[in-house]
C-alpha positions in Angstrom: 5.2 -14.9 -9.3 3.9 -18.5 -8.2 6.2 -18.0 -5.0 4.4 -14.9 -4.0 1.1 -16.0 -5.0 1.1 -18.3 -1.8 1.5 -15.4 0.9 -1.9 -14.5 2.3 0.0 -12.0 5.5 2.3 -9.6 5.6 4.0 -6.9 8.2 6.4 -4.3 6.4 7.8 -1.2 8.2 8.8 1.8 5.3 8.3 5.1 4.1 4.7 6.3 2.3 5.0 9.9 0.5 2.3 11.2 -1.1 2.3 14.3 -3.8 -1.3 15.6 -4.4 -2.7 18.9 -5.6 -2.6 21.0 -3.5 -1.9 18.7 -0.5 1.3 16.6 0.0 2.7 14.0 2.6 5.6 12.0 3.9 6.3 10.0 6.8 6.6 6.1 8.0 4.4 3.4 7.8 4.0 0.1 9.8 1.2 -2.0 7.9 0.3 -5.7 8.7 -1.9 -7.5 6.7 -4.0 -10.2 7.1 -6.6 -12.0 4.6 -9.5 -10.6 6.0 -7.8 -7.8 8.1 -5.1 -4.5 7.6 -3.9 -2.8 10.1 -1.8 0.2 9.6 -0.9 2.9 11.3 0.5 5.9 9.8 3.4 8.2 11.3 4.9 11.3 10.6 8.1 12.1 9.6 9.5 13.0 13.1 7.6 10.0 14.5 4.5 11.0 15.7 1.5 8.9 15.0 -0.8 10.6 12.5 -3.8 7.8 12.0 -4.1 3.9 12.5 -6.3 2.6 10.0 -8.3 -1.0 10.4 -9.8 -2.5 7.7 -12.5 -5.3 8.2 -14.7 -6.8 5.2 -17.5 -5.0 7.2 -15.8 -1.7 8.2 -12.8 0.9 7.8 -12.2 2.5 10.8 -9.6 5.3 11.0 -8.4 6.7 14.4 -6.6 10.4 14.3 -3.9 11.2 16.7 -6.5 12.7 19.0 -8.8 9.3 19.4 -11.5 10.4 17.3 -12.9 7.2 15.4 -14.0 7.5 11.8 -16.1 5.0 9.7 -16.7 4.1 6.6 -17.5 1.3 3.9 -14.1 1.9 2.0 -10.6 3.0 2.8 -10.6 5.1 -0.1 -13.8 7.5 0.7 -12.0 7.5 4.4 -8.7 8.3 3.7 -9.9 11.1 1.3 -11.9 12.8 3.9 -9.6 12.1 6.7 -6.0 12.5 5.2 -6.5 14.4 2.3 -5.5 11.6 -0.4 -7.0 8.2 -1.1 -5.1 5.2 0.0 -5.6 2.6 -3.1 -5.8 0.0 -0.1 -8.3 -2.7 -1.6 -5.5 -3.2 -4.8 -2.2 -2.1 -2.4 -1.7 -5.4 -0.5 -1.1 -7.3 -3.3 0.5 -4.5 -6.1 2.6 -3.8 -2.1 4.5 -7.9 -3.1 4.9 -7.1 -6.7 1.6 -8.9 -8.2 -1.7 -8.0 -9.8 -5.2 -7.2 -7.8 -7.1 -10.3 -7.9 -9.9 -7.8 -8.5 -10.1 -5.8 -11.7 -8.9 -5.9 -15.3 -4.9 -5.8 -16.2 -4.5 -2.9 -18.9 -0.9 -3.4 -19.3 2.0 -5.2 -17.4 6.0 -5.7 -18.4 8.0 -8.2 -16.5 12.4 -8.0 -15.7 14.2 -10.7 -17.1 13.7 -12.8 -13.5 10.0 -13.2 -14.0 9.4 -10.1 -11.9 6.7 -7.4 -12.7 8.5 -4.2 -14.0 5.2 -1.8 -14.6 1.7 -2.6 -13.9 -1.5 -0.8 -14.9 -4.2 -1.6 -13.6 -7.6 -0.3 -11.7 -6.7 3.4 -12.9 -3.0 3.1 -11.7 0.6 3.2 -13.4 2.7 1.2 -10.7 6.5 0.7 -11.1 8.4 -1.2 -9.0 12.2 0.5 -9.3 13.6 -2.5 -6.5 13.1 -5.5 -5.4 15.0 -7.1 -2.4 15.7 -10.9 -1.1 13.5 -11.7 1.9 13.7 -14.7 3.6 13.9 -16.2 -0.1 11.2 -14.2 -1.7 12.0 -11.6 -3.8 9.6 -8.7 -2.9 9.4 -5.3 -4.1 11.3 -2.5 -2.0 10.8 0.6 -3.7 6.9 1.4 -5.4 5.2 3.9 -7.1 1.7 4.5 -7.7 0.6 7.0 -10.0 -2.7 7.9 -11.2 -4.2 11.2 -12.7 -4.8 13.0 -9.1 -2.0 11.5 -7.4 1.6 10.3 -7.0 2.1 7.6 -3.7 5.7 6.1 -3.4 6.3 3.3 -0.7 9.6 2.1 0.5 9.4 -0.9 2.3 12.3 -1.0 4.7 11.3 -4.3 6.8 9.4 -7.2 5.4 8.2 -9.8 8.0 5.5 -12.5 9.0 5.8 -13.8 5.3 
């Protein structure tokens, strides 16, 4: 945990599928992450890109597959209306390398015998982490799932780099 405390960026290449009622999606996701800056652009399953979503601490921005710019003050409100499920983004970056939200009270967590995070709860959401993988010396999550009472979001992260 104290070795993956230090990483402030991130770029990971993966899979994102989402299971909502009625509504449900799959397809690939190239995210990189900055401090004060995400960038992620969202594909669909045969490749096509679906959205590319910037987040700023003044601004979300989400641009369809047609140019059309979208605003708002959180990627949550903006992903809802524009993709039909709310990306957890403001918690993701750092439940995405297997540690809490700096932001926000821990309900519950249990940890594998390596010091790794097995299930977290926290902010409204059950997240289990099924794998982990080496990377470059850090052990970082490979397999995630979010749940929470409207949705289920798994993430597969294929590619870590920029660590």
């Amino acid at each position: 945990m104290a070795q993956i405390t230090k990483i402030a960026q991130f770029s990971l290449k993966g899979r994102l599928g989402v299971i909502t009622k009625p509504k449900g999606f799959s397809g690939r996701v190239a995210w990189q992450h900055q401090s004060e800056k995400d960038n992620i652009d969202v594909f669909s399953p045969l490749g096509g890109k679906v959205a590319n979503i910037v987040k700023t601490p003044d601004q979300v921005i989400l641009t369809d597959n047609k140019e059309k710019n979208t605003k708002a003050q959180d990627v949550e409100t903006l992903t809802e209306d524009s993709l039909g499920f709310r990306l957890p983004l403001s918690g993701l970056s750092n439940w995405a390398l297997g540690k809490p939200h700096d932001r926000g009270l821990v309900n519950a967590v249990t940890w594998d015998a390596n010091g790794r995070i097995n299930t977290l709860k926290q902010n409204g959401w059950d997240i289990e982490y099924a794998d982990y993988a080496d990377n470059d010396g850090y052990f970082l999550p490979r397999k995630i799932i979010l749940k929470n009472e409207k949705m289920t979001l798994k993430l597969i992260v294929e590619k870590w780099s920029n660590l």
